[in-house]
N, CA, C and O atoms as a MOPAC input file, in Angstrom:
PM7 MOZYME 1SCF
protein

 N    -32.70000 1   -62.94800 1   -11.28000 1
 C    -32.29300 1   -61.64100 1   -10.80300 1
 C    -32.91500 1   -60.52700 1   -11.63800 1
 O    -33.37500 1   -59.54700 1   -11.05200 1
 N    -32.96100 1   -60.61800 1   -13.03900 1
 C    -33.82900 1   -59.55200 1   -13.65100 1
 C    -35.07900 1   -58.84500 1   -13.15000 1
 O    -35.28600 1   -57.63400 1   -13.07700 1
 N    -35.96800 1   -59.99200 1   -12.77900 1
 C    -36.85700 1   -59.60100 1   -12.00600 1
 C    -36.99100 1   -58.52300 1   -10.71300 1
 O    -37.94000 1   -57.81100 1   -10.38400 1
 N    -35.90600 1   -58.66300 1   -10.22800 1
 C    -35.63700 1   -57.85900 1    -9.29200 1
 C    -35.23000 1   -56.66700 1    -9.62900 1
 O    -35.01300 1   -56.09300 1    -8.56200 1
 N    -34.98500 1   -55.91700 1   -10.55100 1
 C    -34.42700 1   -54.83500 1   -11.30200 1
 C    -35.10900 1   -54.01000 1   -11.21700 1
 O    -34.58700 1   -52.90100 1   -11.10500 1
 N    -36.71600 1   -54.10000 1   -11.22400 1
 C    -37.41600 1   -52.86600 1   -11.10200 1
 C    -37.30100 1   -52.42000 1    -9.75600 1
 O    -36.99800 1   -51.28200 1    -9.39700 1
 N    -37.59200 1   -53.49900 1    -8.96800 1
 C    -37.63300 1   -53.40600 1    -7.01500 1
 C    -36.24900 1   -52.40500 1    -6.81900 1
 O    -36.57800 1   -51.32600 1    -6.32700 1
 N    -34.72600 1   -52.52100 1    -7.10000 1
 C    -33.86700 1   -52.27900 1    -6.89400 1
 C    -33.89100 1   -50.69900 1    -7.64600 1
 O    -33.86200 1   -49.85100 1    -6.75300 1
 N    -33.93300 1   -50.12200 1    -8.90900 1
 C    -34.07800 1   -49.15800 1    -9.33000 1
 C    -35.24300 1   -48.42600 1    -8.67100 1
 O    -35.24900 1   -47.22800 1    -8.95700 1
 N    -36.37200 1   -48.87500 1    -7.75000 1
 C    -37.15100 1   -47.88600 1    -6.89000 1
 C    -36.76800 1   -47.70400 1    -5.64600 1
 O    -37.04000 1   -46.70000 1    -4.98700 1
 N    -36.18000 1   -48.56800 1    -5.29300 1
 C    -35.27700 1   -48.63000 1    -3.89000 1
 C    -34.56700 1   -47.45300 1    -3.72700 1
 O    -34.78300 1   -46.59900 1    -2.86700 1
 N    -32.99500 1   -47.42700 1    -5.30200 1
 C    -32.70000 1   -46.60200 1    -4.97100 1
 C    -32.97200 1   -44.95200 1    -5.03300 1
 O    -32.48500 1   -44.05800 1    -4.34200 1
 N    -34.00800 1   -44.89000 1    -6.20500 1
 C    -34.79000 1   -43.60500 1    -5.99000 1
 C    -34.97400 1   -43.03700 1    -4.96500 1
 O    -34.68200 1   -41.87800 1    -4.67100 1
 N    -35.70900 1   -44.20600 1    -4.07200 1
 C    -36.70600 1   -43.70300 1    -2.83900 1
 C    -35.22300 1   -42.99900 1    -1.86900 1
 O    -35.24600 1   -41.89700 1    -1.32100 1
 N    -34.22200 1   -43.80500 1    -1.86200 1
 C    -33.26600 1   -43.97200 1    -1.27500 1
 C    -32.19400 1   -42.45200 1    -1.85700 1
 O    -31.57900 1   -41.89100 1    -0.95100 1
 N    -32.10000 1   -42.13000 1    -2.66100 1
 C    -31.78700 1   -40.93000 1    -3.63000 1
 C    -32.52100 1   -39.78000 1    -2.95700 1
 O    -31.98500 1   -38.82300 1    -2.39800 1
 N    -33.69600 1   -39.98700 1    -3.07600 1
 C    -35.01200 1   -38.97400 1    -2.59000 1
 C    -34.29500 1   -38.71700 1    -1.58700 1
 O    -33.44100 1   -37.83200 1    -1.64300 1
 N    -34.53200 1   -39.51300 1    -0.38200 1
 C    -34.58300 1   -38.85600 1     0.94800 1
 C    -32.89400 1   -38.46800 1     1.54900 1
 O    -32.78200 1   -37.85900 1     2.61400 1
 N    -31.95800 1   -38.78300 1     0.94900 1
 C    -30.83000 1   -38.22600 1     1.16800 1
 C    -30.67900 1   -36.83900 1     0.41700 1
 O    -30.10900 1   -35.91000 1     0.99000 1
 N    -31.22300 1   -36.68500 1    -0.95600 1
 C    -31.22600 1   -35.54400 1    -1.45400 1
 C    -31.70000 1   -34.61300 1    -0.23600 1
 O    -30.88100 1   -33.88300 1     0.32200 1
 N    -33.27900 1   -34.66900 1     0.22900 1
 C    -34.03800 1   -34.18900 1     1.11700 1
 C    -33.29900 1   -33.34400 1     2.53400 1
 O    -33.47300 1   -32.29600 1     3.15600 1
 N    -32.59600 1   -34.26600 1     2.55800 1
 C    -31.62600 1   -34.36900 1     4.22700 1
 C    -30.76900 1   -33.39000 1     4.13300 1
 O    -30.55200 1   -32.46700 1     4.91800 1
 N    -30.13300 1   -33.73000 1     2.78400 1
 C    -28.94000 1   -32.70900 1     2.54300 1
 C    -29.13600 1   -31.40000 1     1.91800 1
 O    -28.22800 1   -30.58100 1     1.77300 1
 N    -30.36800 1   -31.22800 1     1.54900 1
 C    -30.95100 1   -29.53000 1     0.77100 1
 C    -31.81300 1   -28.51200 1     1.98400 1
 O    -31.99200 1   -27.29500 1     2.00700 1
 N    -32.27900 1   -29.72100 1     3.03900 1
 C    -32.31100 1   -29.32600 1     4.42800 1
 C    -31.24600 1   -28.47100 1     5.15500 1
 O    -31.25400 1   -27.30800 1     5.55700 1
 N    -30.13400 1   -29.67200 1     5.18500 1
 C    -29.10200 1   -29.13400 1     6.07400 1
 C    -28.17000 1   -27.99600 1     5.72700 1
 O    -27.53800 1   -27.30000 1     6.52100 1
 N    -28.19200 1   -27.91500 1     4.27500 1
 C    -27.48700 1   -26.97600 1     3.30100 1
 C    -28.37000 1   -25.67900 1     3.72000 1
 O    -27.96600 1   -24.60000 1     4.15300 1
 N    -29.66500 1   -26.10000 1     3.46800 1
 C    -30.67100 1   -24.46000 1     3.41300 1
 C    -31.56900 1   -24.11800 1     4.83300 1
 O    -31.90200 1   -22.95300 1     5.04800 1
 N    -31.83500 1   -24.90600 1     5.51800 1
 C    -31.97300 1   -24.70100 1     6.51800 1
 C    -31.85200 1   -23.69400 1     7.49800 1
 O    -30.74100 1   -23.21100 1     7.28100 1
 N    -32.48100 1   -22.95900 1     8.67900 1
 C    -31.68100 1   -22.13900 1     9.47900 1
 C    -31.50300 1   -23.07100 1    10.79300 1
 O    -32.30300 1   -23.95900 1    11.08800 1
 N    -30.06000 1   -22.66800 1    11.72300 1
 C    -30.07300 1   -23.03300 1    12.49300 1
 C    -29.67300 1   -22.42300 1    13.45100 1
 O    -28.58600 1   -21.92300 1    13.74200 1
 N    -30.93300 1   -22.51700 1    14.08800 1
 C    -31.01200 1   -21.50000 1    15.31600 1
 C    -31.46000 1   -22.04100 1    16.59600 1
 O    -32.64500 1   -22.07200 1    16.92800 1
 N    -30.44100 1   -22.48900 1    17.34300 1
 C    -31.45400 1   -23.11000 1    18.47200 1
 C    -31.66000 1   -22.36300 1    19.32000 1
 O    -30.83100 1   -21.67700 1    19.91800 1
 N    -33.16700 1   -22.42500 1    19.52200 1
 C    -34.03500 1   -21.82300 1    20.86300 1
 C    -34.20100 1   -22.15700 1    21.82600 1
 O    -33.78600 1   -23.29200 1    22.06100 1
 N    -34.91500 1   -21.37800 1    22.99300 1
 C    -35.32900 1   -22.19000 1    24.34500 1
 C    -36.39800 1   -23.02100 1    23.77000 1
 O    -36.50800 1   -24.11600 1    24.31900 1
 N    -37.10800 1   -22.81400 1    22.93000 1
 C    -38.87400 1   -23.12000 1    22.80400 1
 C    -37.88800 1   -24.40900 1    22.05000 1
 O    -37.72500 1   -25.26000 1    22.92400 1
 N    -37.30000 1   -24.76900 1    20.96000 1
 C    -36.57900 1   -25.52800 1    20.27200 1
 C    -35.75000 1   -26.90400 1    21.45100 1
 O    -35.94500 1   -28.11800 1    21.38500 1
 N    -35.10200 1   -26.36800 1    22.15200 1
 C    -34.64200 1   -27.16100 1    23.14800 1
 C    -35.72100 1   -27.59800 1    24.29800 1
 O    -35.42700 1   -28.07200 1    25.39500 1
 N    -37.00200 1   -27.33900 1    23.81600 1
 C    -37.45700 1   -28.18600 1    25.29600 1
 C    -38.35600 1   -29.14000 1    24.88200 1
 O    -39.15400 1   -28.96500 1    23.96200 1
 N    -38.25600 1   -30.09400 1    25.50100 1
 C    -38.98100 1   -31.30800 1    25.07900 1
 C    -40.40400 1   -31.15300 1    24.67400 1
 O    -41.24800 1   -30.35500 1    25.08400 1
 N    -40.49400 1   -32.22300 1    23.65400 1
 C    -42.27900 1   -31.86600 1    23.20000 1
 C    -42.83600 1   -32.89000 1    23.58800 1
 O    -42.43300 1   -34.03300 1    23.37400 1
 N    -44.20300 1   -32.45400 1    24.43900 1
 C    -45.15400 1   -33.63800 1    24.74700 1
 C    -46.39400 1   -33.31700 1    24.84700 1
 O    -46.89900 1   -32.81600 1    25.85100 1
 N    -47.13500 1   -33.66100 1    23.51400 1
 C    -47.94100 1   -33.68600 1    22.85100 1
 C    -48.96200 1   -32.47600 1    22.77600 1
 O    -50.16300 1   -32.63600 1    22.98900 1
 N    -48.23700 1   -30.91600 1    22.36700 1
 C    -48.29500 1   -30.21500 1    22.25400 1
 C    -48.47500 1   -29.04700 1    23.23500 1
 O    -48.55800 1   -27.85900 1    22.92400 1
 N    -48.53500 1   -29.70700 1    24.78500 1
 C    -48.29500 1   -28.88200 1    25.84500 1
 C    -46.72700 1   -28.56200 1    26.90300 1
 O    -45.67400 1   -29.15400 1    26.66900 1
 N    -46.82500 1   -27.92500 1    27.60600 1
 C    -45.71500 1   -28.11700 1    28.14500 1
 C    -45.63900 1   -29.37900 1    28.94000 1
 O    -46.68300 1   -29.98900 1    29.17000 1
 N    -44.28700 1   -29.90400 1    29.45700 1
 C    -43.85900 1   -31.03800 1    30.12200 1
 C    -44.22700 1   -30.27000 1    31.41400 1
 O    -43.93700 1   -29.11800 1    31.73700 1
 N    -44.95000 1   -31.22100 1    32.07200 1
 C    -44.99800 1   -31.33400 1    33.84300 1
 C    -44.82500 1   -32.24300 1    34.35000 1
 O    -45.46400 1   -33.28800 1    34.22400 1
 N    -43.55200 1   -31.94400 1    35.31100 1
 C    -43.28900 1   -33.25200 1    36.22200 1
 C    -42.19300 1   -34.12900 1    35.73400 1
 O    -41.56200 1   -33.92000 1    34.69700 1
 N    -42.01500 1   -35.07900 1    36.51200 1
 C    -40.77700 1   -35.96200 1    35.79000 1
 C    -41.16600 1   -36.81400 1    34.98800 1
 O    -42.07900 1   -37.59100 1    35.26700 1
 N    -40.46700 1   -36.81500 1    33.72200 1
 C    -40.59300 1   -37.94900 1    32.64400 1
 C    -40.40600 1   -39.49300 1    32.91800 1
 O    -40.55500 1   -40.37200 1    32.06900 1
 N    -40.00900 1   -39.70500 1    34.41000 1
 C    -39.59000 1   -41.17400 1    34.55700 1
 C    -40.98500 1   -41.58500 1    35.38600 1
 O    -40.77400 1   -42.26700 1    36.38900 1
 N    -42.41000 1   -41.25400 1    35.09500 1
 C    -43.59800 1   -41.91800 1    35.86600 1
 C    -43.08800 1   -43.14500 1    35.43600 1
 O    -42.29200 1   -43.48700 1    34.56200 1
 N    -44.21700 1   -44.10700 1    36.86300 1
 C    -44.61300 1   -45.38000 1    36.66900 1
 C    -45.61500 1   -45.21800 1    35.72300 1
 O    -46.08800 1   -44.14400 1    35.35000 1
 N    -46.03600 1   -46.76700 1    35.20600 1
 C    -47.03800 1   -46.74100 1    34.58400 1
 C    -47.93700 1   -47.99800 1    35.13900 1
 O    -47.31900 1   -48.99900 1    35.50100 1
 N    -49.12500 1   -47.99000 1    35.20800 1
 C    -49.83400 1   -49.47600 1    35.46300 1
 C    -49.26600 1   -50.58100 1    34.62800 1
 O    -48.93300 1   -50.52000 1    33.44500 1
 N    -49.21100 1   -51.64700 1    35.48100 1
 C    -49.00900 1   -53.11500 1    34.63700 1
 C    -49.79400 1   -53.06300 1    33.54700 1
 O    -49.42200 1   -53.12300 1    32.37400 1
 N    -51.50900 1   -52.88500 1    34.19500 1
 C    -52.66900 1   -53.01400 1    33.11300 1
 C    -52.25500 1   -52.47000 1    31.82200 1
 O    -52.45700 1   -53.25200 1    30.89400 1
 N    -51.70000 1   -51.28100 1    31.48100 1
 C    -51.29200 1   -50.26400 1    30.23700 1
 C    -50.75500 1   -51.42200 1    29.45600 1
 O    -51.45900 1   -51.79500 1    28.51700 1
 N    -49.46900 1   -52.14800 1    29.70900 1
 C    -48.41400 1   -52.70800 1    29.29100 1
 C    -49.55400 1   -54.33400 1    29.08600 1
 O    -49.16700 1   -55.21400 1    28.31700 1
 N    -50.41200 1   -54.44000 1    29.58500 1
 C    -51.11000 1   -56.59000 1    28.93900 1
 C    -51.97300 1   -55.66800 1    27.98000 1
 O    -51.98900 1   -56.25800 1    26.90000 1
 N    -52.63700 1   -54.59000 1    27.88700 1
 C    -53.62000 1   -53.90100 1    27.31100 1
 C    -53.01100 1   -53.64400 1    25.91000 1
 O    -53.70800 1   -53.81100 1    24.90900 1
 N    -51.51600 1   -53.17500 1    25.81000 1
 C    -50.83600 1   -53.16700 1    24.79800 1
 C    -50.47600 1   -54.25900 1    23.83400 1
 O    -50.58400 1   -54.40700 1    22.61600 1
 N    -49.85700 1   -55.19600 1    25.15700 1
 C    -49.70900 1   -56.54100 1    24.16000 1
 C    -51.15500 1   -57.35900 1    23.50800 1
 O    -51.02100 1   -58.09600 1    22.53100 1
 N    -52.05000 1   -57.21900 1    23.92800 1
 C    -53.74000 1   -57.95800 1    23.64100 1
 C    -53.79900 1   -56.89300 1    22.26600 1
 O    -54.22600 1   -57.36900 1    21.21500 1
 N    -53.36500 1   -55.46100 1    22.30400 1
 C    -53.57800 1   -55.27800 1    21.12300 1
 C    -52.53200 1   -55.57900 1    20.04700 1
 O    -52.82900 1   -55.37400 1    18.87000 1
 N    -51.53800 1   -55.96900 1    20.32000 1
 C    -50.43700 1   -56.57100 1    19.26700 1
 C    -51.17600 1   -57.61500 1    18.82000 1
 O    -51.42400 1   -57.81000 1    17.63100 1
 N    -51.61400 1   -58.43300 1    19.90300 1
 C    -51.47500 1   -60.01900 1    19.70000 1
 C    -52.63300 1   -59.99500 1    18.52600 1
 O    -52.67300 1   -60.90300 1    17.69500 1
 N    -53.75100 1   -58.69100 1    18.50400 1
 C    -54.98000 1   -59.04500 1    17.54900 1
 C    -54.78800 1   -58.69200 1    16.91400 1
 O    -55.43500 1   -59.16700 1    15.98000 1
 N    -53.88400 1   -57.62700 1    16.48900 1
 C    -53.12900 1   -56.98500 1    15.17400 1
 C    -52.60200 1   -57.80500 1    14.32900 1
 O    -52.64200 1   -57.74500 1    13.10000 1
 N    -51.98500 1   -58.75800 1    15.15600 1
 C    -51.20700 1   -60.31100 1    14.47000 1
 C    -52.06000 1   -60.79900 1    13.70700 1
 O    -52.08500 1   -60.93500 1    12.48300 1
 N    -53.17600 1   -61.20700 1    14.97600 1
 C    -54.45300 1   -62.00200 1    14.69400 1
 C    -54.78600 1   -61.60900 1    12.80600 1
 O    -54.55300 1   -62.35800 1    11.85700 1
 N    -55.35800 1   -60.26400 1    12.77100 1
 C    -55.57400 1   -59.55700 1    11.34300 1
 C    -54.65800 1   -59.83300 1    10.48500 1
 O    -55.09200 1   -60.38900 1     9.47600 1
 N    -53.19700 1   -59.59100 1    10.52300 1
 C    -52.33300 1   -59.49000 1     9.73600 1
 C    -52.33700 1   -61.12900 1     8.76200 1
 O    -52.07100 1   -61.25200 1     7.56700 1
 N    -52.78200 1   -62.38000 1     9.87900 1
 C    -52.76200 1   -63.72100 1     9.19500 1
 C    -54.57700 1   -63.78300 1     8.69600 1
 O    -55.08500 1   -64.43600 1     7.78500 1
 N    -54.99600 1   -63.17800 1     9.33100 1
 C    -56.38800 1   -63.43600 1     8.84600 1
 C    -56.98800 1   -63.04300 1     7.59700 1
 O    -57.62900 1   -63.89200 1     6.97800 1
 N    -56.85000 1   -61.65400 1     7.05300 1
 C    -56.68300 1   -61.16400 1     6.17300 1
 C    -56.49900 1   -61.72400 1     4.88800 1
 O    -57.43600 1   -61.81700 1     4.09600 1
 N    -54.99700 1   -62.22200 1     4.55000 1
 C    -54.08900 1   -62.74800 1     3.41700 1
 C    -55.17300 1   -64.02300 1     3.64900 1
 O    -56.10900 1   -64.19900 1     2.86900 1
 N    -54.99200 1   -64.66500 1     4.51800 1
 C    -56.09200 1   -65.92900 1     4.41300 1
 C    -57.23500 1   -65.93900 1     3.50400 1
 O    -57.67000 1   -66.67900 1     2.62100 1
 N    -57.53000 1   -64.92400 1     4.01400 1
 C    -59.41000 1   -64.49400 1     3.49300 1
 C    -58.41800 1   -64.19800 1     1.94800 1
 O    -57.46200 1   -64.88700 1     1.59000 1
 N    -58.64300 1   -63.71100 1     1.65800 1
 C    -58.04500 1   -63.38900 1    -0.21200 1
 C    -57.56900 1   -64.48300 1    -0.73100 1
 O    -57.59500 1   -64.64200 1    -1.95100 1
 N    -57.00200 1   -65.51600 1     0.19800 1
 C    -56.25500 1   -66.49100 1    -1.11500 1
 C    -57.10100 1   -68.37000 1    -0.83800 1
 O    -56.89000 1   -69.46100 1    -1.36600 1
 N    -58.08200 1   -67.87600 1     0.26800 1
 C    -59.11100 1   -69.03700 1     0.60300 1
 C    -59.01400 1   -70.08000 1    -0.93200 1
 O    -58.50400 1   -71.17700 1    -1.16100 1
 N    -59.94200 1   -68.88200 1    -1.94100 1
 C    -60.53500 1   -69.87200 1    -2.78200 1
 C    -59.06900 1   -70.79000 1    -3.50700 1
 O    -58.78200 1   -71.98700 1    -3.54400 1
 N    -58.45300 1   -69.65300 1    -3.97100 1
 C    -56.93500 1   -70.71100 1    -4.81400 1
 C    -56.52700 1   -71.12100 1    -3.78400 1
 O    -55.55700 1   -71.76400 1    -4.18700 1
 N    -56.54200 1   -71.28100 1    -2.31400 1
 C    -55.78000 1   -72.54900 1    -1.66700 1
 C    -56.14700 1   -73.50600 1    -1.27200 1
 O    -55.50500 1   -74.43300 1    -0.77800 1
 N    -57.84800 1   -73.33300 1    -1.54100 1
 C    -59.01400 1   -74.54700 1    -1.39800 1
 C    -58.81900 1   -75.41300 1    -2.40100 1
 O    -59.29700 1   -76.54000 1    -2.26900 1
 N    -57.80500 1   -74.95000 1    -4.06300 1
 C    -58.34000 1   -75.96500 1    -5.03000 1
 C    -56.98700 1   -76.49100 1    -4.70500 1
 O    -56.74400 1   -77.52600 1    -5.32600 1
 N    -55.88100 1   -76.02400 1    -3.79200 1
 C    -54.87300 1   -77.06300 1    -4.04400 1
 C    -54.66100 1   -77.95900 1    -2.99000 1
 O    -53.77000 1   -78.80800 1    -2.96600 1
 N    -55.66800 1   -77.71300 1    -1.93600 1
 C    -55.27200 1   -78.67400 1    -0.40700 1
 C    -57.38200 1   -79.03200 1    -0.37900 1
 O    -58.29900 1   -79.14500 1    -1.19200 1
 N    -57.25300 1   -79.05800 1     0.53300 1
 C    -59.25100 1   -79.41200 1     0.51700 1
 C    -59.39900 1   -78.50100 1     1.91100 1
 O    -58.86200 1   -78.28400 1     2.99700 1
 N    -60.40500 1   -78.17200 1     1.15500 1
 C    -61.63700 1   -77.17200 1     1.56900 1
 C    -61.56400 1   -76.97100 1     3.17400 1
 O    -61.18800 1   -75.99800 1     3.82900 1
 N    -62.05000 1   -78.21300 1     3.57000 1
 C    -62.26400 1   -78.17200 1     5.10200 1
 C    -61.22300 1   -78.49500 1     5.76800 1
 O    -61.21100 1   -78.48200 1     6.99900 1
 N    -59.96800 1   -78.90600 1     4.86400 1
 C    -58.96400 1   -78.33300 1     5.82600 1
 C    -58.40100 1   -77.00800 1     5.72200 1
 O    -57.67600 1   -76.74000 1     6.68000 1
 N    -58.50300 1   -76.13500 1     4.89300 1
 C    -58.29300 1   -74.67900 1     4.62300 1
 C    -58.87500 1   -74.08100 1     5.97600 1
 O    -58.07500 1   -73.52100 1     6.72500 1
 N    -60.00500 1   -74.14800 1     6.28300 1
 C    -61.20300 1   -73.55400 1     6.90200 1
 C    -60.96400 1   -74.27900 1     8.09500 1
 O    -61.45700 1   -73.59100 1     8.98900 1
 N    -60.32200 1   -75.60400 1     8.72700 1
 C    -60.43700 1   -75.79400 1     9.73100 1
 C    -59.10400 1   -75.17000 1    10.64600 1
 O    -59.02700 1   -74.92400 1    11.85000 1
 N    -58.01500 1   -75.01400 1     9.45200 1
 C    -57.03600 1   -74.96100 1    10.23900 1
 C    -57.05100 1   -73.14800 1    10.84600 1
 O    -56.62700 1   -72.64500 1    11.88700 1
 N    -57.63700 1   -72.64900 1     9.82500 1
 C    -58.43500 1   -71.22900 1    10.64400 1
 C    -58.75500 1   -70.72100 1    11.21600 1
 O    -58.64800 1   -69.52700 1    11.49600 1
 N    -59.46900 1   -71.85300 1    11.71200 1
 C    -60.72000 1   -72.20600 1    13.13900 1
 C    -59.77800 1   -72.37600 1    13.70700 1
 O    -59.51900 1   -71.41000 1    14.42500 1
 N    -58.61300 1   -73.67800 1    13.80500 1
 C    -57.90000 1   -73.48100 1    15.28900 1
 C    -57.39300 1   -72.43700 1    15.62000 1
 O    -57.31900 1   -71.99500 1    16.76600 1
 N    -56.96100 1   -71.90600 1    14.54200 1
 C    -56.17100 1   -70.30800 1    14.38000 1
 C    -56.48800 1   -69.44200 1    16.05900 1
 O    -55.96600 1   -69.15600 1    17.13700 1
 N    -58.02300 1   -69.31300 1    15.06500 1
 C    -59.43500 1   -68.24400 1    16.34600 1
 C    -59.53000 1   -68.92700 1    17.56400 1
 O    -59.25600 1   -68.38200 1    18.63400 1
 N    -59.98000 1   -70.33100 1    17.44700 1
 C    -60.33100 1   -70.95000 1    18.58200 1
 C    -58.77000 1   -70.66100 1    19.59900 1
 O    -58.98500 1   -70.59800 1    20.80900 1
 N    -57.83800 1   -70.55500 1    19.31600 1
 C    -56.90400 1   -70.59000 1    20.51500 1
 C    -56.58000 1   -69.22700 1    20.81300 1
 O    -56.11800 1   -69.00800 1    21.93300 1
 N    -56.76800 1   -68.06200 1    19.84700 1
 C    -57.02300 1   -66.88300 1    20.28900 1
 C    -58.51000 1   -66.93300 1    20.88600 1
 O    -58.59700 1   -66.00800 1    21.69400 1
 N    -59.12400 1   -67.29700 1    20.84700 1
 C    -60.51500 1   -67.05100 1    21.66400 1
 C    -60.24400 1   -67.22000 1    22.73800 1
 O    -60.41500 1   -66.35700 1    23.59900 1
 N    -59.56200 1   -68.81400 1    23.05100 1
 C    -59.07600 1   -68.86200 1    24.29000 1
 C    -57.98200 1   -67.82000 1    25.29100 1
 O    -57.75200 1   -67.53300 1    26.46600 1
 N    -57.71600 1   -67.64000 1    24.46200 1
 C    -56.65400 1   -66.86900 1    25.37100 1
 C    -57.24800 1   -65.40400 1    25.40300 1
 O    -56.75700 1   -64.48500 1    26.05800 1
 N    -58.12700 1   -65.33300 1    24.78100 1
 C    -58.73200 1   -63.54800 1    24.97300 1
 C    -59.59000 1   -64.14700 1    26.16000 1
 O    -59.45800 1   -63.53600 1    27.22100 1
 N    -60.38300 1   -65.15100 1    26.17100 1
 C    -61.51000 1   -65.12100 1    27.64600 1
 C    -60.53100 1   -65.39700 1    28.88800 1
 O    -60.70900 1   -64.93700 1    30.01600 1
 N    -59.29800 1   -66.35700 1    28.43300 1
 C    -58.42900 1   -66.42300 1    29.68500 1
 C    -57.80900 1   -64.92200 1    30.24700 1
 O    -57.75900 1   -64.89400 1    31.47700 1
 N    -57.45300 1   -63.99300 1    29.74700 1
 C    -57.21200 1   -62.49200 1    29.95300 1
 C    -58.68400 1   -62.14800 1    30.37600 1
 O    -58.70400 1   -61.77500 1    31.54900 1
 N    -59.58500 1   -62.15400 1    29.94600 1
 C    -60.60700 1   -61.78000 1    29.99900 1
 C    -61.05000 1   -62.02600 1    32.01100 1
 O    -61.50700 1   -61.32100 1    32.91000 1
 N    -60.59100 1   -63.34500 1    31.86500 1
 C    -60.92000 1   -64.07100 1    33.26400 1
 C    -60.06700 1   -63.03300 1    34.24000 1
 O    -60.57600 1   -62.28000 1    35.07000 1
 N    -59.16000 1   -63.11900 1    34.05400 1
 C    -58.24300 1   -62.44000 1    34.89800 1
 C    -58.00700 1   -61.10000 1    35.03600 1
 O    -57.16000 1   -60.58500 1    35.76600 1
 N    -59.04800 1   -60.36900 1    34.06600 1
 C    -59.38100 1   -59.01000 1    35.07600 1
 C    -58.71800 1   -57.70800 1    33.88200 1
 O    -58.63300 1   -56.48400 1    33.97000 1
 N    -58.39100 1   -58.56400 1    32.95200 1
 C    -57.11600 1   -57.52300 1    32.24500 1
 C    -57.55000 1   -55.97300 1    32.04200 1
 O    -56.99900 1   -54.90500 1    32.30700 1
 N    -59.02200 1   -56.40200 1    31.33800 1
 C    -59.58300 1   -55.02700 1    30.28000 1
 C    -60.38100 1   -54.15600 1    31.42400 1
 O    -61.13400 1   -53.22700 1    31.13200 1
 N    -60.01700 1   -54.74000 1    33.23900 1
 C    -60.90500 1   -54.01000 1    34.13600 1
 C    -59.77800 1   -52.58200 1    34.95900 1
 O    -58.89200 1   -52.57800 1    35.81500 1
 N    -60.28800 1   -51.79800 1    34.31900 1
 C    -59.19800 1   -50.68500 1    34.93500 1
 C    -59.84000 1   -49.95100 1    35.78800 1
 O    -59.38600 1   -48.82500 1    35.98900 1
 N    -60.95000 1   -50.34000 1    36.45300 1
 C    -61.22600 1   -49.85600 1    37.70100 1
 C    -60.68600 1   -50.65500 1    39.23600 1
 O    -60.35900 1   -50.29400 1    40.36700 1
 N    -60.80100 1   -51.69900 1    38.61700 1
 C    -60.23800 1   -52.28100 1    39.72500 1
 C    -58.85400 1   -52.07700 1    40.06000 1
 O    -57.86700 1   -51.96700 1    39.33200 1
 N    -59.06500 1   -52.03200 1    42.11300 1
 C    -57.58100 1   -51.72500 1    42.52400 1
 C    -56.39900 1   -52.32500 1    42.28800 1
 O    -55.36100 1   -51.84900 1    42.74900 1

């Protein structure tokens, strides 16, 4: 548990900080609500139209393909940095192969999306 002592004493700093923040806000603050204040912000112009559009399916697989490679990075990454010390404690070419299946089944599944039209947003 000692170890953990520094983690916990920055925690609650950080944690100190932003309640201080909140509350020297709300203390000093003005509050004045406006029309310009009360109307919704979207993305720096006015709102037109109703907020409940459809959206294409395509938007929503286009989103997840970019999660799924974000993932992809997030394991790939740490991999790449700790290759060499995890090569001397397991062997080599299985470090590196199990990698490969890693890609190889994301490969697959990016040409299978791929097949099926995902990244084509012209089509009807």
């Amino acid at each position: 548990m000692k170890e953990y002592l520094p983690i916990l004493v920055v925690f609650l700093f950080v944690l100190g900080f932003a309640v201080t923040n909140l509350v020297l806000a709300h203390l000093l603050g003005r509050h004045r609500n406006t029309r310009a204040k009360l109307m919704p912000y979207e993305c720096g112009i006015d709102p037109v139209g109703s907020a409940h559009q459809r959206f294409s399916v395509r938007f929503y697989l286009v989103a997840m393909m970019f999660i799924l490679f974000d993932i992809e990075a997030v394991f790939l990454l740490p991999w790449a940095v700790i290759f060499r010390s995890l090569s001397e404690k397991l062997s080599r070419p299985f470090v590196y192969a199990e990698m490969m299946v890693f890609l190889i089944v994301l490969l697959v599944g990016y040409i299978y999306v791929w097949k099926k039209g995902v990244f084509e947003w012209n089509r009807g």
